[in-house]
Biopython code that builds the backbone (N, CA, C, O; Angstrom):
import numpy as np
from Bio.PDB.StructureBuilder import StructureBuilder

atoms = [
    (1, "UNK", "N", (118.875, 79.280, 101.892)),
    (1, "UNK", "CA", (117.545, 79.821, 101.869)),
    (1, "UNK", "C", (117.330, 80.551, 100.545)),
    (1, "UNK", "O", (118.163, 81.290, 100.020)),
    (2, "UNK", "N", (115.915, 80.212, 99.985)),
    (2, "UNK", "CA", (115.467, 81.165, 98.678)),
    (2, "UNK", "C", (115.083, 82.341, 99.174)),
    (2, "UNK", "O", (114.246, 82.495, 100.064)),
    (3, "UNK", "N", (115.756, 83.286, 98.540)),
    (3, "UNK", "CA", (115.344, 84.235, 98.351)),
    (3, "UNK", "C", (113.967, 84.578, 97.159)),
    (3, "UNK", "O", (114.303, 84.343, 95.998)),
    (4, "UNK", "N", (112.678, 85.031, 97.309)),
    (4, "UNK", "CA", (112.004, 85.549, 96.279)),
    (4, "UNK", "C", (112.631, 86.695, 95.190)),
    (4, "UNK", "O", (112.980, 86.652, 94.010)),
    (5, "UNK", "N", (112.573, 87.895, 96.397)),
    (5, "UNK", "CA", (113.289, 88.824, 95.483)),
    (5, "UNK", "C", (114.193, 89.684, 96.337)),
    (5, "UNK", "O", (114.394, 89.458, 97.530)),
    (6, "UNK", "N", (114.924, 91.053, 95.404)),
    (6, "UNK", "CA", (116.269, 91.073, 95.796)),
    (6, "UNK", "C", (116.385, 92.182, 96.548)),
    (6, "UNK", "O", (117.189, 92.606, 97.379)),
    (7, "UNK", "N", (115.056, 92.665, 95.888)),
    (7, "UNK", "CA", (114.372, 94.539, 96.229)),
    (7, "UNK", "C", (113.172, 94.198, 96.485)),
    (7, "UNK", "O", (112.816, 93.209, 95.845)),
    (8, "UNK", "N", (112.131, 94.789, 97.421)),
    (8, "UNK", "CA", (110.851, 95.005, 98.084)),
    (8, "UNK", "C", (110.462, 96.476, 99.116)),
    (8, "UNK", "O", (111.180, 97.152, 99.854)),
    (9, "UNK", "N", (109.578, 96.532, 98.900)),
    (9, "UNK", "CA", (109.028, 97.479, 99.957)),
    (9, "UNK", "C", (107.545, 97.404, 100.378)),
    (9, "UNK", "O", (106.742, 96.667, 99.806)),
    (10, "UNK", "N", (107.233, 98.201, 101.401)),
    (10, "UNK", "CA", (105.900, 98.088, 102.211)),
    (10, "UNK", "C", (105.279, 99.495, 101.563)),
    (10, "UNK", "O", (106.124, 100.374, 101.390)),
    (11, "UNK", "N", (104.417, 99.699, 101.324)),
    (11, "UNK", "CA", (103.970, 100.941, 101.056)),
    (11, "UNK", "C", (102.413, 100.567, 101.708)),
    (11, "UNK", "O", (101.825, 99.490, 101.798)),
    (12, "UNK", "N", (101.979, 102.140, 102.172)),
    (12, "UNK", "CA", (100.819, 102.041, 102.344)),
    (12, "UNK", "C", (99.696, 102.974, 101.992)),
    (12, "UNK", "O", (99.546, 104.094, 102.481)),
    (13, "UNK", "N", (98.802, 102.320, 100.960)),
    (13, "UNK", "CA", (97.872, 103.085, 100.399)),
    (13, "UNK", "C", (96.147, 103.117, 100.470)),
    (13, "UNK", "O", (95.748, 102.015, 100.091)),
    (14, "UNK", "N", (95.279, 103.797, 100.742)),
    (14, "UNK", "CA", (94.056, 103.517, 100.733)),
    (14, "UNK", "C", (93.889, 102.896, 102.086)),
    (14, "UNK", "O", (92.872, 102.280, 102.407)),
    (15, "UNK", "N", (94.784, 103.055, 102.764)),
    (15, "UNK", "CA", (94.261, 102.232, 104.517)),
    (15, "UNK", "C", (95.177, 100.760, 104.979)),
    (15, "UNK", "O", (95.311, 100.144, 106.036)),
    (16, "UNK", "N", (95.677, 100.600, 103.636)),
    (16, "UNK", "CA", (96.272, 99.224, 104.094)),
    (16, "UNK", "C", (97.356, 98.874, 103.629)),
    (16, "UNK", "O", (97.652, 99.784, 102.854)),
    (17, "UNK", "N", (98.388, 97.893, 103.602)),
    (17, "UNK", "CA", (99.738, 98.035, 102.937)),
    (17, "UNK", "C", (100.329, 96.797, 102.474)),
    (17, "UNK", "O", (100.065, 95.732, 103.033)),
    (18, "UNK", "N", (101.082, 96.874, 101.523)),
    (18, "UNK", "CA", (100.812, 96.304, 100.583)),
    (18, "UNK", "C", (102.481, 95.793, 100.810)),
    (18, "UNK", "O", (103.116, 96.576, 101.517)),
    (19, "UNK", "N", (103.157, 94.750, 100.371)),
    (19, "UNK", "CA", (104.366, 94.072, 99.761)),
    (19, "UNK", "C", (104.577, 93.926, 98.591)),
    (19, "UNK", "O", (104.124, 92.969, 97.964)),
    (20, "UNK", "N", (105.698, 95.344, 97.789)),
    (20, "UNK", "CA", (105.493, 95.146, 96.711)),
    (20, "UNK", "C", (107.058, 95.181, 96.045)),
    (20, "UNK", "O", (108.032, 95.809, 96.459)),
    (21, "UNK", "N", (106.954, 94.314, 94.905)),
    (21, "UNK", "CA", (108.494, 94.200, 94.006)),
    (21, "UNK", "C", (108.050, 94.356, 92.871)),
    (21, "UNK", "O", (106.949, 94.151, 92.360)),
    (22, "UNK", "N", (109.248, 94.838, 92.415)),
    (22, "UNK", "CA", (109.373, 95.193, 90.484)),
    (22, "UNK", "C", (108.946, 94.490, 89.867)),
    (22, "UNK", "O", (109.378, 93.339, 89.825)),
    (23, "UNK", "N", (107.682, 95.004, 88.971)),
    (23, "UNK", "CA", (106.855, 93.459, 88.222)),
    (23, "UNK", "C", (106.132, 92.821, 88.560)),
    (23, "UNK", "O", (105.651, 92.021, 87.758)),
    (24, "UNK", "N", (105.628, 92.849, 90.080)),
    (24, "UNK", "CA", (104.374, 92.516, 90.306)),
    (24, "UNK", "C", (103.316, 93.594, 90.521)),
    (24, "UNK", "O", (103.515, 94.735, 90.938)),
    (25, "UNK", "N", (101.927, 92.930, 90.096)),
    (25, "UNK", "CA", (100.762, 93.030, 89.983)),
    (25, "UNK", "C", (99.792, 93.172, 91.300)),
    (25, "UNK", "O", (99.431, 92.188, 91.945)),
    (26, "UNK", "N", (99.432, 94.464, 91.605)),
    (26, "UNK", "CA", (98.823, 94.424, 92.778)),
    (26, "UNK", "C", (97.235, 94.987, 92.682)),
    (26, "UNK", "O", (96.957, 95.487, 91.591)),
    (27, "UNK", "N", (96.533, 94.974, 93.341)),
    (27, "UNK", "CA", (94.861, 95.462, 93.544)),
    (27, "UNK", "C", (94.690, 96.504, 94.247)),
    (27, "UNK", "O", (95.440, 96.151, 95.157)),
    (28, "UNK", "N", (94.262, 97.658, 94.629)),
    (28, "UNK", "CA", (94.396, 98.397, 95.500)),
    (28, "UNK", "C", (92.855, 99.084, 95.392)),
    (28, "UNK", "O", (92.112, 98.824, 94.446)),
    (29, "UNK", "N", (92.473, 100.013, 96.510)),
    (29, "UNK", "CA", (91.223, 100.775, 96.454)),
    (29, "UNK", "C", (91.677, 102.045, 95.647)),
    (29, "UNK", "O", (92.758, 102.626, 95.735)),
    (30, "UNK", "N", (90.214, 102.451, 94.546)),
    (30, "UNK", "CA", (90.330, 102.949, 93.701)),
    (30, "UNK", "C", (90.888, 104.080, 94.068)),
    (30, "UNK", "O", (90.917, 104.560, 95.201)),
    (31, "UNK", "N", (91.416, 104.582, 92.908)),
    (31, "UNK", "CA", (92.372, 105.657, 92.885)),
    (31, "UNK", "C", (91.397, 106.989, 92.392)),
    (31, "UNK", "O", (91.091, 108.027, 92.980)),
    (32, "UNK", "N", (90.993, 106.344, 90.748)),
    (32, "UNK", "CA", (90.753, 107.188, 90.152)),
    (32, "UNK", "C", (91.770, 107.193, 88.724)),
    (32, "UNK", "O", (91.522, 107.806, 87.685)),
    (33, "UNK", "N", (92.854, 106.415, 88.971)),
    (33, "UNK", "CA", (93.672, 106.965, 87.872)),
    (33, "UNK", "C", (93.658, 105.497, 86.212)),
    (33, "UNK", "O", (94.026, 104.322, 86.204)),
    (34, "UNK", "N", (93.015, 106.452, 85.011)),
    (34, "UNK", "CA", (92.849, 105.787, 83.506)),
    (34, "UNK", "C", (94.311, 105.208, 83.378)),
    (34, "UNK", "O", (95.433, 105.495, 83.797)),
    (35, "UNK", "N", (93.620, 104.076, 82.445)),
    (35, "UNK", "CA", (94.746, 102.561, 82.345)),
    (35, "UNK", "C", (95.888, 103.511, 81.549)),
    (35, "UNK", "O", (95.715, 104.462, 80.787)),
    (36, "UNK", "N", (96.931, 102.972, 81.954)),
    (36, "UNK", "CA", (98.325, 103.460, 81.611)),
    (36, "UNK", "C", (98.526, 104.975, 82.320)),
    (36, "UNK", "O", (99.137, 105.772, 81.608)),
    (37, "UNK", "N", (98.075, 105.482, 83.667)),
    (37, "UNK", "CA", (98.647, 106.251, 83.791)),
    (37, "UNK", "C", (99.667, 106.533, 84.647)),
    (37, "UNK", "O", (99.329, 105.812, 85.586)),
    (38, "UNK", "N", (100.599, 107.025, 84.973)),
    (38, "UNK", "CA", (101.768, 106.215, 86.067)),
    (38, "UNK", "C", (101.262, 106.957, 87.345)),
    (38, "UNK", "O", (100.605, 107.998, 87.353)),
    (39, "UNK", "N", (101.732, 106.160, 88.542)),
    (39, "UNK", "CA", (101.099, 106.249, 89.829)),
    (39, "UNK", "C", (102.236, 106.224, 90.743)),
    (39, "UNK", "O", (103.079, 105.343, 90.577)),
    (40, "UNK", "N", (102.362, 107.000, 91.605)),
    (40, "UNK", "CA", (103.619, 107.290, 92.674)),
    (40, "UNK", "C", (103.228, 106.828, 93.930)),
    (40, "UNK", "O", (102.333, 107.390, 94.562)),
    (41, "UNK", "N", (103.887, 105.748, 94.386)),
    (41, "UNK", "CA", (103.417, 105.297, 95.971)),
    (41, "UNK", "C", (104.742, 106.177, 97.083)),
    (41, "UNK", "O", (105.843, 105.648, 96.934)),
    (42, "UNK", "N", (104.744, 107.182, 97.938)),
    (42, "UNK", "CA", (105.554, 107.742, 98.617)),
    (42, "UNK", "C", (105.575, 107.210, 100.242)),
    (42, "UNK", "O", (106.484, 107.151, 101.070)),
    (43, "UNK", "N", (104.079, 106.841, 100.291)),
    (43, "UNK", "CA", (104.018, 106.130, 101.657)),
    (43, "UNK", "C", (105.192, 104.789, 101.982)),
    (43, "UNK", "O", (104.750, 103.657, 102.180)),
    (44, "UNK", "N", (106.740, 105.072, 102.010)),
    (44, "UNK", "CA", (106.882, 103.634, 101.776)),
    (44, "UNK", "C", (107.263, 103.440, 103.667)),
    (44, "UNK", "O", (107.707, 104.302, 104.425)),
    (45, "UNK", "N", (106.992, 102.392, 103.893)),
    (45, "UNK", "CA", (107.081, 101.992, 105.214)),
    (45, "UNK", "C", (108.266, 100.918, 105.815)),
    (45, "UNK", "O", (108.649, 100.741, 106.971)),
    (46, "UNK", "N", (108.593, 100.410, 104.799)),
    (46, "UNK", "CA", (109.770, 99.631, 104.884)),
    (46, "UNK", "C", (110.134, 99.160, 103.525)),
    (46, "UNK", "O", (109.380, 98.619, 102.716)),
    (47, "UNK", "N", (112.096, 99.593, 103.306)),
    (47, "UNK", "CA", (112.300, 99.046, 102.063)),
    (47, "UNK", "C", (113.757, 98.106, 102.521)),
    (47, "UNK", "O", (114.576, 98.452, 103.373)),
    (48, "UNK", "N", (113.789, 96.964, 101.769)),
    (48, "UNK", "CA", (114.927, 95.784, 101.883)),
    (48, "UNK", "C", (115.324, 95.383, 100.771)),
    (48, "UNK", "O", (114.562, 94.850, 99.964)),
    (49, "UNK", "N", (116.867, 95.624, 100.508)),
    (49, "UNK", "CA", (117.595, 95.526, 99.573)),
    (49, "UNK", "C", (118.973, 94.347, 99.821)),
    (49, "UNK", "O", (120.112, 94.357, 100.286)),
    (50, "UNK", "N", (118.119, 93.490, 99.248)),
    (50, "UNK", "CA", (119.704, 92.606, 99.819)),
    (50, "UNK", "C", (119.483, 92.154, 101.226)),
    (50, "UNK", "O", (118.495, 91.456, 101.457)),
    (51, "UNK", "N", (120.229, 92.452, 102.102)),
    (51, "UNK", "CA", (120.507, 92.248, 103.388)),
    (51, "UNK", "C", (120.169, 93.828, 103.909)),
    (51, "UNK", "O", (119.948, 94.094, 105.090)),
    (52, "UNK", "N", (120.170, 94.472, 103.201)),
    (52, "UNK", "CA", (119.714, 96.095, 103.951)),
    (52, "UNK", "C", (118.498, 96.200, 103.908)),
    (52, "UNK", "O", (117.802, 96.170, 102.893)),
    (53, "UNK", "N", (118.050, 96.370, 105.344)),
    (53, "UNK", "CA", (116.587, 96.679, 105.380)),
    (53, "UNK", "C", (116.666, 97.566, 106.252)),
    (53, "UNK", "O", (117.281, 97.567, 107.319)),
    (54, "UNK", "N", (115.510, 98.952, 105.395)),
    (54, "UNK", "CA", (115.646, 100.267, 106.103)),
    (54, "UNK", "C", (113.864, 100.000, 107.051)),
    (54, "UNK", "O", (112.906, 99.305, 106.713)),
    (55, "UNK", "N", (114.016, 100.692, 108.001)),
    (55, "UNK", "CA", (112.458, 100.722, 108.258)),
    (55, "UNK", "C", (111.917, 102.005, 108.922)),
    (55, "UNK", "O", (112.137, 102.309, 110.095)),
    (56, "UNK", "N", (111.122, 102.788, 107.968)),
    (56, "UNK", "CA", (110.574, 104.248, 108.115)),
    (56, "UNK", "C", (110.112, 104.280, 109.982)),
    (56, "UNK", "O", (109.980, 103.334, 110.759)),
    (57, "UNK", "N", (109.973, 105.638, 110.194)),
    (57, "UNK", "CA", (109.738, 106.396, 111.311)),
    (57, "UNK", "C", (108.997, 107.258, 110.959)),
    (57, "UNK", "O", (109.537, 108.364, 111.001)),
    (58, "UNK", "N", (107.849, 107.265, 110.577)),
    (58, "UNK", "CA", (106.791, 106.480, 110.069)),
    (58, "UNK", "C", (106.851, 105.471, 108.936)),
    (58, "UNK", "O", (106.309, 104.389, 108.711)),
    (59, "UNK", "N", (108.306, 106.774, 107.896)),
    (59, "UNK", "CA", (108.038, 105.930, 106.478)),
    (59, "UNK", "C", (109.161, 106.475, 105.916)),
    (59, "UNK", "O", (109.490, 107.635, 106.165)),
    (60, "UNK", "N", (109.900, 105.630, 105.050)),
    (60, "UNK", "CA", (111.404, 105.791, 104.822)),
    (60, "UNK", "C", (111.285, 107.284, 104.125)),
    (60, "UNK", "O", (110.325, 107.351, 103.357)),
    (61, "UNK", "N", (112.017, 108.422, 104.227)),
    (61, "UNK", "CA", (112.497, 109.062, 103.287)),
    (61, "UNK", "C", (112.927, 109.016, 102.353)),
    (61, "UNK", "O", (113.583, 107.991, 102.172)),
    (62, "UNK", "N", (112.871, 110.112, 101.058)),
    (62, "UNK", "CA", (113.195, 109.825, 100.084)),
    (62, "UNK", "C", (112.782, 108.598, 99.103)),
    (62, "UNK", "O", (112.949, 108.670, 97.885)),
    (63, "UNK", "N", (112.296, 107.610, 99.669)),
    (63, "UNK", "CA", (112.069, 106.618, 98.996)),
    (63, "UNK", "C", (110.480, 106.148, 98.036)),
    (63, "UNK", "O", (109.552, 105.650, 98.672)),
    (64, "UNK", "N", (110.359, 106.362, 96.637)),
    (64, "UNK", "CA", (109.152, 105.970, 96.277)),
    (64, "UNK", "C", (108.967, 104.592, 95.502)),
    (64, "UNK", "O", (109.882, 103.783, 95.349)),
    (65, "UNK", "N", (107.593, 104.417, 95.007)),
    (65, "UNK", "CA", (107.443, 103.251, 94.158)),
    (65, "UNK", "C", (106.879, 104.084, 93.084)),
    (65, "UNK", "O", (106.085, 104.985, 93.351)),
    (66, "UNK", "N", (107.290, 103.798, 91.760)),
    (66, "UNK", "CA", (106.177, 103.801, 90.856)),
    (66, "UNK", "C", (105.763, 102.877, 89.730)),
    (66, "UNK", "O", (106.511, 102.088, 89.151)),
    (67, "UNK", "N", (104.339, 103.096, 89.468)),
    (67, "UNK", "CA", (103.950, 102.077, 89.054)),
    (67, "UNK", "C", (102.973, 102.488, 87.920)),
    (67, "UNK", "O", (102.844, 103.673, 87.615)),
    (68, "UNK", "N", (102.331, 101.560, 87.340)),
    (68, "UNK", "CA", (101.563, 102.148, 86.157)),
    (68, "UNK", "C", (100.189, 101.195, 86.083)),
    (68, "UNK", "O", (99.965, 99.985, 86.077)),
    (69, "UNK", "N", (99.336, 102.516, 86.024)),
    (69, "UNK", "CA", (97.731, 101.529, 86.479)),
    (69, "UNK", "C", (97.253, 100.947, 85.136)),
    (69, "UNK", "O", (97.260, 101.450, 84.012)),
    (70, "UNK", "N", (96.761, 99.527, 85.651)),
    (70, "UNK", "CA", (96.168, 98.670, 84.724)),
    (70, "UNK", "C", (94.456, 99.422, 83.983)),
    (70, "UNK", "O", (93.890, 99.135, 82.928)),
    (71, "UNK", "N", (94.224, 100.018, 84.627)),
    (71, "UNK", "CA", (92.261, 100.388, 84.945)),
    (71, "UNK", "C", (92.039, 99.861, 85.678)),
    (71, "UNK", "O", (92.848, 99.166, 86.292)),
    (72, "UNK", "N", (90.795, 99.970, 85.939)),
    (72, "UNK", "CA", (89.765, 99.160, 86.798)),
    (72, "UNK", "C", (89.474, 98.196, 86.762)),
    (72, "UNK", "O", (89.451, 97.671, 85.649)),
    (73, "UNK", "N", (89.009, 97.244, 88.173)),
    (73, "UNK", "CA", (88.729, 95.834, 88.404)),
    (73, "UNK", "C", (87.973, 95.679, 89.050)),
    (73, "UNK", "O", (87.841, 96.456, 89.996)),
    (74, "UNK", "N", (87.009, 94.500, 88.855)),
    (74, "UNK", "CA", (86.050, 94.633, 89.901)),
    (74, "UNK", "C", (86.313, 93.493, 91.136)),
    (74, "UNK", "O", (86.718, 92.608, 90.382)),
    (75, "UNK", "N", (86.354, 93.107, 91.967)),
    (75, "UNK", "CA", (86.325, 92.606, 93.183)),
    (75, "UNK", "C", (85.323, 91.235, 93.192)),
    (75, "UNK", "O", (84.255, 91.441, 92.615)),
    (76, "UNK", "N", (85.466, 90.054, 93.676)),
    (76, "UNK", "CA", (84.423, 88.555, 93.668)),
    (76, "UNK", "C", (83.206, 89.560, 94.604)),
    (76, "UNK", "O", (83.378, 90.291, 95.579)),
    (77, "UNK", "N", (81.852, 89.189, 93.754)),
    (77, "UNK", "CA", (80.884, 89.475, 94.886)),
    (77, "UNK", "C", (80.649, 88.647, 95.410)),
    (77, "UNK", "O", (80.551, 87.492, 94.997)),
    (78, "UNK", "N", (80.411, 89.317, 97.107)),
    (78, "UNK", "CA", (80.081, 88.988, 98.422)),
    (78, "UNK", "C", (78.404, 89.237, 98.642)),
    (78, "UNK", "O", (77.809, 90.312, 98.565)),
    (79, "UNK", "N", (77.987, 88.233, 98.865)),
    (79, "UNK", "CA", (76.560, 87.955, 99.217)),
    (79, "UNK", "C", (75.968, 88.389, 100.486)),
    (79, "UNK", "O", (76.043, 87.635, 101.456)),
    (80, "UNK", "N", (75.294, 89.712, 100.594)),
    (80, "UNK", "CA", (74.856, 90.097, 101.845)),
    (80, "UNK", "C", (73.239, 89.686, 102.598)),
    (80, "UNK", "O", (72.318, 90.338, 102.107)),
    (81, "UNK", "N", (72.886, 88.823, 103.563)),
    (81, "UNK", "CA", (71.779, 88.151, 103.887)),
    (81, "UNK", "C", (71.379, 88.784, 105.224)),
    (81, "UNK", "O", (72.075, 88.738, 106.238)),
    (82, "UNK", "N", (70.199, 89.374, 105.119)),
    (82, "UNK", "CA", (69.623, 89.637, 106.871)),
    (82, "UNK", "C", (68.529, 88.347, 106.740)),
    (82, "UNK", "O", (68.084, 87.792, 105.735)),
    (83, "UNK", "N", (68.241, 88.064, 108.439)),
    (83, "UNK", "CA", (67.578, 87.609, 108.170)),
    (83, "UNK", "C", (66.937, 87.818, 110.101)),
    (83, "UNK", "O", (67.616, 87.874, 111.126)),
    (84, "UNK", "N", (65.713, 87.872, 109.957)),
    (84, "UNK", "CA", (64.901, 88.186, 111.702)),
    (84, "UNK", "C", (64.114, 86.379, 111.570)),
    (84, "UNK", "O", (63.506, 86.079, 110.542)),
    (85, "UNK", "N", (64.244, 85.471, 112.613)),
    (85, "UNK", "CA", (63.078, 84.764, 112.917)),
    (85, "UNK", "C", (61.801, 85.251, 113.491)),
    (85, "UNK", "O", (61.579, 86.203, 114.239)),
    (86, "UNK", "N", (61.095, 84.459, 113.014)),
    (86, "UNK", "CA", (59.661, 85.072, 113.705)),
    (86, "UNK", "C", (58.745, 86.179, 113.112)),
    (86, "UNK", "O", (57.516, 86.244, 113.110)),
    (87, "UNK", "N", (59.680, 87.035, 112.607)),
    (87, "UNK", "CA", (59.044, 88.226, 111.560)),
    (87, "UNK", "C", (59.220, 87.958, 110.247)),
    (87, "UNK", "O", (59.670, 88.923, 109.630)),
    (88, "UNK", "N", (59.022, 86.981, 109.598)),
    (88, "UNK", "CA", (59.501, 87.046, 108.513)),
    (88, "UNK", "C", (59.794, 88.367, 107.425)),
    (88, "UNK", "O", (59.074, 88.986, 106.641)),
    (89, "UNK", "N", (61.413, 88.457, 107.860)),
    (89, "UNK", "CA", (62.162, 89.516, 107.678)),
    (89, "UNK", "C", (62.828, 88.405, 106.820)),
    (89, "UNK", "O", (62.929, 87.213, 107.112)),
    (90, "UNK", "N", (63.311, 89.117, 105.568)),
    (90, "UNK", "CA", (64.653, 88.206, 104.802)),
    (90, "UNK", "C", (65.252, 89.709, 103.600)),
    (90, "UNK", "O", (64.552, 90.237, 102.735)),
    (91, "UNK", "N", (66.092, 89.915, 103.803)),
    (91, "UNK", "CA", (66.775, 91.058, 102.434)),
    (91, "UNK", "C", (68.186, 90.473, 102.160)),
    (91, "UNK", "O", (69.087, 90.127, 102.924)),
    (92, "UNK", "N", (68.091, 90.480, 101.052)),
    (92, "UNK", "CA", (69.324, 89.704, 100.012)),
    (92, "UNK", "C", (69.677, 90.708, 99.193)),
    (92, "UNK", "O", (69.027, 91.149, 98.245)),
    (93, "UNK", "N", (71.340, 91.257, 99.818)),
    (93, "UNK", "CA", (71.722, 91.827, 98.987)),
    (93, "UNK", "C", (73.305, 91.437, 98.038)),
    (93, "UNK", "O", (73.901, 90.370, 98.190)),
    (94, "UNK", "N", (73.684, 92.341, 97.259)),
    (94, "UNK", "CA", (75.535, 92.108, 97.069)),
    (94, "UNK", "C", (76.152, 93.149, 96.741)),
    (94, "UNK", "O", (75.474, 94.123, 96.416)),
    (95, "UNK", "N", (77.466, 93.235, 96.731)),
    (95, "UNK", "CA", (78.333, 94.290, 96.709)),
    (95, "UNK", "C", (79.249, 93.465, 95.881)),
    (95, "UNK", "O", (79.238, 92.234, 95.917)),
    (96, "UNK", "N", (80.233, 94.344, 94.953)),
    (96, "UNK", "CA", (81.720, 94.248, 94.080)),
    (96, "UNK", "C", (82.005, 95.166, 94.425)),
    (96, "UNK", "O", (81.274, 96.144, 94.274)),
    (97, "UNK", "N", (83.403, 95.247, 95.142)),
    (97, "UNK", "CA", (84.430, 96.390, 95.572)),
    (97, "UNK", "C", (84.859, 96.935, 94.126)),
    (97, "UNK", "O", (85.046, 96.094, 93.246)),
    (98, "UNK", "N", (84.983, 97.952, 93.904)),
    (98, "UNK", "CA", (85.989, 98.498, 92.850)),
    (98, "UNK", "C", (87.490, 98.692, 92.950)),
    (98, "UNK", "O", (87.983, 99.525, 93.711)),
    (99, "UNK", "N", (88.116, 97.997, 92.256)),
    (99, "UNK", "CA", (90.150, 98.277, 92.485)),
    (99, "UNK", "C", (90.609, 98.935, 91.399)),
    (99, "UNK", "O", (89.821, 99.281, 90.518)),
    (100, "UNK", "N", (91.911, 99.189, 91.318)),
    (100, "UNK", "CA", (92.371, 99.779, 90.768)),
    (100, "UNK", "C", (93.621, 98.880, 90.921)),
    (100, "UNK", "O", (94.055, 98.451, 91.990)),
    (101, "UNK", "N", (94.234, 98.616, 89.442)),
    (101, "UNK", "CA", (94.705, 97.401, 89.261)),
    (101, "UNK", "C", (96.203, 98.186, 88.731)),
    (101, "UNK", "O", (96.250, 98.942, 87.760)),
    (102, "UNK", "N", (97.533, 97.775, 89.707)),
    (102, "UNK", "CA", (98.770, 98.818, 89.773)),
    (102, "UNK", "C", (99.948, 97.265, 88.944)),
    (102, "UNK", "O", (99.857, 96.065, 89.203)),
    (103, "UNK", "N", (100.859, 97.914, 88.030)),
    (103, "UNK", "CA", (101.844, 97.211, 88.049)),
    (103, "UNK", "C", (103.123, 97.679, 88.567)),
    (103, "UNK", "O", (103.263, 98.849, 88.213)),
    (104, "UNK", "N", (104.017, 97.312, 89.183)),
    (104, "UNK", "CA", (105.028, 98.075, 89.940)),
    (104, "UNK", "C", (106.232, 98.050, 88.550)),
    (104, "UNK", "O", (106.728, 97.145, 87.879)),
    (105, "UNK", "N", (106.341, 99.309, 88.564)),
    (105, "UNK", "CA", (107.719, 99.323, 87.631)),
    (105, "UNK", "C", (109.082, 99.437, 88.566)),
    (105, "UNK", "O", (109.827, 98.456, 88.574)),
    (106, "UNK", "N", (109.413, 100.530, 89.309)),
    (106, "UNK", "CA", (110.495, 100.348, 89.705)),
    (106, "UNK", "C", (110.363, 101.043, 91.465)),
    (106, "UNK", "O", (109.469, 101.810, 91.822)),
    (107, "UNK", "N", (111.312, 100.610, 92.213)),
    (107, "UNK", "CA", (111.514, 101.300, 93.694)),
    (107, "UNK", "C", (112.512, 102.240, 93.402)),
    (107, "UNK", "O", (113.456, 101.748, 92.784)),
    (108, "UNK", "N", (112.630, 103.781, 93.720)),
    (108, "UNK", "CA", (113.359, 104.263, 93.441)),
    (108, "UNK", "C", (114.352, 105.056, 94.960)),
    (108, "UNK", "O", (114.018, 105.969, 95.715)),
    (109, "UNK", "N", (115.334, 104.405, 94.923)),
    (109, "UNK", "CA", (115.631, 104.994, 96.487)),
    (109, "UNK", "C", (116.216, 106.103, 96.645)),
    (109, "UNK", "O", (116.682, 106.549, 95.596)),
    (110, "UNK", "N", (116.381, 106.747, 97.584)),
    (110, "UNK", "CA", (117.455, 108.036, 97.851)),
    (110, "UNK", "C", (118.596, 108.396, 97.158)),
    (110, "UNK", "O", (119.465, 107.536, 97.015)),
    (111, "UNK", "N", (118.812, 109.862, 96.551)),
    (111, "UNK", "CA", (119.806, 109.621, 96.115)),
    (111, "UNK", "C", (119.796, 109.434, 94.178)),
    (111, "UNK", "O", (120.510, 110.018, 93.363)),
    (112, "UNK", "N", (118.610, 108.318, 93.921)),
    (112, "UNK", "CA", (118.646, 107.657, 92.842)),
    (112, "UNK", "C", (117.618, 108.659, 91.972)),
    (112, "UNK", "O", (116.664, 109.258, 92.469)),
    (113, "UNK", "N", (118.140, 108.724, 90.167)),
    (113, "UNK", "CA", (116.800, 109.535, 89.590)),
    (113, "UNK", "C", (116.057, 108.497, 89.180)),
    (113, "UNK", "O", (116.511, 107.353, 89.192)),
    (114, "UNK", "N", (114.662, 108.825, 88.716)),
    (114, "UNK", "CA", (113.867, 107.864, 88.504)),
    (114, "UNK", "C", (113.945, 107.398, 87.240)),
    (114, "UNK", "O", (113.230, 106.462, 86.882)),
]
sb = StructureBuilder()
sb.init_structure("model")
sb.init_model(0)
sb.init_chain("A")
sb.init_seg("    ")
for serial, (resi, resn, name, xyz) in enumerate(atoms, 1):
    if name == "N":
        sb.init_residue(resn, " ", resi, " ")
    sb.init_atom(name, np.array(xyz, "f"), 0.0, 1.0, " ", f" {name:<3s}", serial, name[0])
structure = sb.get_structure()
């Protein structure tokens, strides 16, 4: 069996959670934080190393991600349509989510300095 990668973790940020490894590129709801500034994920919820996989009670101890924000991104707009028969009712609207665009540098586990 392939393995992807060797190190991963779950973190969860902004409401939802994410699968993330060293070097990849993730989207997340805005932070707030200007391009290049480094970003600490502590929520981690499950981390697997190898064949060791720890899984938080809520969320592992000791264990963070950090990462370093790209800036801002905007999101594909989504086309919003009402529409009533009979009354001719019709409103056309759209929305772009705003992200905040994270690169993962390293998982840093218990124990370990960053």
């Amino acid at each position: 069996m392939h393995r992807r990668w060797t190190i991963y973790a779950i973190v969860e940020t902004g409401g939802k959670q994410f699968k993330v490894a060293p070097g990849q590129t993730i989207d997340v709801d805005l932070t707030g934080a200007a391009a290049g500034d480094k970003v600490e994920l502590d929520k981690v919820l499950l981390l697997a190393d190898g064949d060791k996989v720890t899984v938080g009670t809520p969320t592992v101890a000791g264990v963070k991600v950090l990462a370093t924000s790209q800036g801002e991104k905007k999101g594909e707009k989504l086309i919003i349509y009402k529409f009533k028969s009979k009354v001719h009712y019709r409103k056309k609207t759209g929305h772009r989510q705003h992200y905040t665009r994270l690169t993962i540098d390293q998982i840093v586990q218990p124990g370990a300095e960053s």
